[in-house]
C-alpha positions in Angstrom: 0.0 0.0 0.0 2.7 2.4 1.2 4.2 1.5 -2.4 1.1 2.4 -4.7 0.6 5.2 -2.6 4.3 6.6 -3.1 3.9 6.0 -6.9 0.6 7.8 -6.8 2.0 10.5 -5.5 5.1 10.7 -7.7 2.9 10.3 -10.3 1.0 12.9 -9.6 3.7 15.6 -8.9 5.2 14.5 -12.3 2.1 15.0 -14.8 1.5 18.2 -12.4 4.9 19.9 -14.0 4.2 18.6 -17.5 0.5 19.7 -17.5 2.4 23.6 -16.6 5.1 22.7 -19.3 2.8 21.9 -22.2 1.2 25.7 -22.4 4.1 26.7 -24.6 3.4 24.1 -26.7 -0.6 24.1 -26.5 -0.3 28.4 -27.6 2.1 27.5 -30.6 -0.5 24.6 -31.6 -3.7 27.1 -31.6 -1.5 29.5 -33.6 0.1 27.3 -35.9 -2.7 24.4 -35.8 -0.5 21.9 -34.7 -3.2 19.5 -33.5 -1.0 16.3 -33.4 2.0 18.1 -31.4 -0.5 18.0 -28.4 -1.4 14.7 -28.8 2.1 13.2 -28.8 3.0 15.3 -25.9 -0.1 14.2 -24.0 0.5 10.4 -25.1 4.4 11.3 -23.9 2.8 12.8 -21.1 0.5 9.2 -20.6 3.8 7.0 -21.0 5.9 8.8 -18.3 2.9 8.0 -16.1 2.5 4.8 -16.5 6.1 3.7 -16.0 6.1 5.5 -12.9 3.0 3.7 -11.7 4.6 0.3 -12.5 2.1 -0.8 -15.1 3.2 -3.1 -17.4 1.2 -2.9 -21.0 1.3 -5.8 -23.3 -0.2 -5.0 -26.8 -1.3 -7.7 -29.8 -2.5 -7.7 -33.0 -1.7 -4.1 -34.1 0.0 -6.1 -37.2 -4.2 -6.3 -38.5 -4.5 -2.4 -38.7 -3.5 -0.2 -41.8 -1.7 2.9 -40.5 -2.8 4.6 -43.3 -7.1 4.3 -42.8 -8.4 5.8 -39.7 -10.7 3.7 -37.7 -13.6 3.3 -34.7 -11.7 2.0 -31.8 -14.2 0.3 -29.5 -13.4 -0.6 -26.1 -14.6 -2.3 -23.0 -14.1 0.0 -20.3 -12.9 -1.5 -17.0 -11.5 1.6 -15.6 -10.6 4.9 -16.3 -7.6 4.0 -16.6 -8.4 2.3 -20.6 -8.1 5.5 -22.7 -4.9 6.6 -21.4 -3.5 3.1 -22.0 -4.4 2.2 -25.1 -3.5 6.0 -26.3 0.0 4.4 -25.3 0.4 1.4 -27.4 -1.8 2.6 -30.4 -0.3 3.2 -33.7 -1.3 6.5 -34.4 -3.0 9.5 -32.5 -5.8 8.6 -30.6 -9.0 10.9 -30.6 -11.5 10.5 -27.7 -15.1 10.8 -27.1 -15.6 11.5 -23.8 -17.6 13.0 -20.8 -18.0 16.9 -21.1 -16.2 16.9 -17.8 -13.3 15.8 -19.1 -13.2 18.8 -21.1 -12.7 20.9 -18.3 -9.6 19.8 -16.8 -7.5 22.6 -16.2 -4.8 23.1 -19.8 -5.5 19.6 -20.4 -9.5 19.9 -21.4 -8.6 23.1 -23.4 -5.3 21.0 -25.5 -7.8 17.7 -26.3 -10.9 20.0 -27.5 -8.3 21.7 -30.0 -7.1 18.1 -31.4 -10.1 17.0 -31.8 -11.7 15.0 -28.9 -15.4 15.3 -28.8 -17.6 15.6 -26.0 -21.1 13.4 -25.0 -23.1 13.1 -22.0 -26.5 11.9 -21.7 -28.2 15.4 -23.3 -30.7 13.3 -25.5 -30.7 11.7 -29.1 -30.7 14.6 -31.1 -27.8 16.2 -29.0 -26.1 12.7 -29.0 -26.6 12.5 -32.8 -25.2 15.8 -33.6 -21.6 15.4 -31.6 -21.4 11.5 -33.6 -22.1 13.4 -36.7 -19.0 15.8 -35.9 -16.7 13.3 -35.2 -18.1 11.6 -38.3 -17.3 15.0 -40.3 -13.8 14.5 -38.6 -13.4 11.4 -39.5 -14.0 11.7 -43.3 -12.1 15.4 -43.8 -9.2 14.4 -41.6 -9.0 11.0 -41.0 -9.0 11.4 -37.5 -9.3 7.7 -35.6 -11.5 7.4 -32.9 -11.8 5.7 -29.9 -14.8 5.1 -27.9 -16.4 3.0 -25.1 -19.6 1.4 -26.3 -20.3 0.1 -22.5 -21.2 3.9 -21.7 -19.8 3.3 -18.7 -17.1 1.7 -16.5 -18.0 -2.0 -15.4 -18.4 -2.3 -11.5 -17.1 -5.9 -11.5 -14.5 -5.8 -15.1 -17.1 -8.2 -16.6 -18.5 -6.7 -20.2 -21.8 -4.9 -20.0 -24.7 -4.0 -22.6 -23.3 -2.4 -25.7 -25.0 0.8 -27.1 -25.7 2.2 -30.4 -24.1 5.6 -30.3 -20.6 4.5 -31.4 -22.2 2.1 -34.5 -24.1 5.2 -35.5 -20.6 6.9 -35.7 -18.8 4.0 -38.1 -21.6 3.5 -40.4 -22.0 7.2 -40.9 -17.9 8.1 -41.3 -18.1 4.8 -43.1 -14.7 3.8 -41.0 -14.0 0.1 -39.9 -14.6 -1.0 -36.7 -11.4 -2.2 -34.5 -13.0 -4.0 -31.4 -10.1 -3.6 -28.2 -10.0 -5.9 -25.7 -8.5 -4.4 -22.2 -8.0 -7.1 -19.3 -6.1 -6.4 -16.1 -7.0 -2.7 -16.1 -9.8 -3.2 -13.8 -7.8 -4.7 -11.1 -5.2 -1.7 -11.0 -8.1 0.9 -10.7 -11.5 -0.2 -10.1 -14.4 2.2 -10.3 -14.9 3.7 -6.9 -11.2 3.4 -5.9 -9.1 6.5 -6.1 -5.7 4.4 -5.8 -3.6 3.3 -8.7 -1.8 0.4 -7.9 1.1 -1.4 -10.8 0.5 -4.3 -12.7 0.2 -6.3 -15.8 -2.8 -5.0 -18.9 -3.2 -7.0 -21.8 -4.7 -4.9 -24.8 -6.0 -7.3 -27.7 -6.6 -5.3 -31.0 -9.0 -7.3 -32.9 -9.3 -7.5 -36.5 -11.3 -4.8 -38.1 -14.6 -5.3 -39.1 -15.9 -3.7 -42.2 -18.9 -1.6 -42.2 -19.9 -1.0 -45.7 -22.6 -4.2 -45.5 -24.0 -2.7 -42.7 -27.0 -0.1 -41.6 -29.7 0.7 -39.1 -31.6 -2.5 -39.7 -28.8 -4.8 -39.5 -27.3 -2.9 -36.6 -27.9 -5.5 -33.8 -25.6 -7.9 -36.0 -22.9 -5.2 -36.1 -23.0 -5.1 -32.4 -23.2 -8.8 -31.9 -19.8 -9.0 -34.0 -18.1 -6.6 -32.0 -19.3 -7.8 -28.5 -18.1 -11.5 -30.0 -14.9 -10.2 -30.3 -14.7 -8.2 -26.9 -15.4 -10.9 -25.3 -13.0 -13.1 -26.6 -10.0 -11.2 -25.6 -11.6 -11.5 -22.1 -11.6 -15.4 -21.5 
């Protein structure tokens, strides 16, 4: 315990003076437009943290992506820390869609609305609809990847919940591929309701992509199916 919470704490202090550090960088990127300098600093930023924190991420199967296509990452989400992990082993820049509050961390919030994350909270479907069109628009002009959680929520026990539509609406409307991520371990190191990091092992399974273009609203549940199929089997 004394450990963890030592590593917590270094942790903490470290990000702390990078956060102050990346202002220089975050002023020339809204003058110049440098969108992807913030996000390798911040993925820098993520990597420094996780070495302090003794984590220990093993990633497979990025071999089945093309660097060249942007994507739909989906995700099961075990804790918060999935985003920052997998925007560590990914092969290219990761762009989220999060919770507003996320947003509004301090220099952070302001750096990831700049590059492209998008924010959605439970405002309704035609709210919901319009930020997934966005990121669709995103997707398209800029081939921006995506990553997104289609639990909605972190699991209380690691074991994969419900699946819901919002992210499917998003692939079959940029017309990207769907990359299906399996996380496992993560849920042990944080679990939700626990404000304590602790080190570890995380496996991250990237799954081969599934193609969209045979797909709409009617045949959505078999979309779903596909990707909760392959979830699930990184999790056994």
């Amino acid at each position: 315990m004394i450990g963890a919470l030592a590593r917590n704490a270094a942790a903490a202090a470290v990000l702390i003076v990078l956060t102050l550090l990346v202002l220089p960088l975050l002023l020339a990127g809204l003058i110049f437009g440098w969108r992807e300098a913030f996000l390798v600093y911040a993925t820098w930023m993520m990597k420094v943290g996780r070495r302090i924190l003794g984590i220990d991420v093993r990633a497979e199967g990025l071999q089945r992506l093309d660097r060249t296509r942007p994507y739909v990452f989906m995700g099961n989400h075990q804790s918060f820390l999935d985003g920052p992990l997998l925007a560590t082993v990914a092969d290219r820049p990761l762009r989220f869609i999060v919770k507003r509050f996320v947003l509004r961390i301090p220099v952070l919030g302001l750096g990831m609305a700049f590059a492209g994350y998008v924010p959605l909270d439970r405002e309704g479907v035609g709210e919901g609809r319009r930020r997934m069109a966005l990121a669709a628009r995103l997707i398209r002009q800029r081939g921006y990847s995506y990553l997104i959680f289609p639990e909605g929520t972190r699991s209380w026990d690691g074991k994969l919940q419900r699946l819901r539509r919002g992210g499917f609406y998003l692939a079959l409307e940029a017309g990207a591929n769907i990359v299906p991520v399996s996380v496992r371990g993560s849920h042990e190191l944080l679990p939700r309701g626990s404000r304590l990091i602790h080190g570890g092992p995380v496996r991250i399974v990237f799954h081969e992509p599934i193609d969209v273009s045979g797909y709409g609203p009617g045949t959505m549940p078999r979309l779903m199916e596909r990707v909760r199929a392959a979830l699930a089997s990184g999790l056994d």
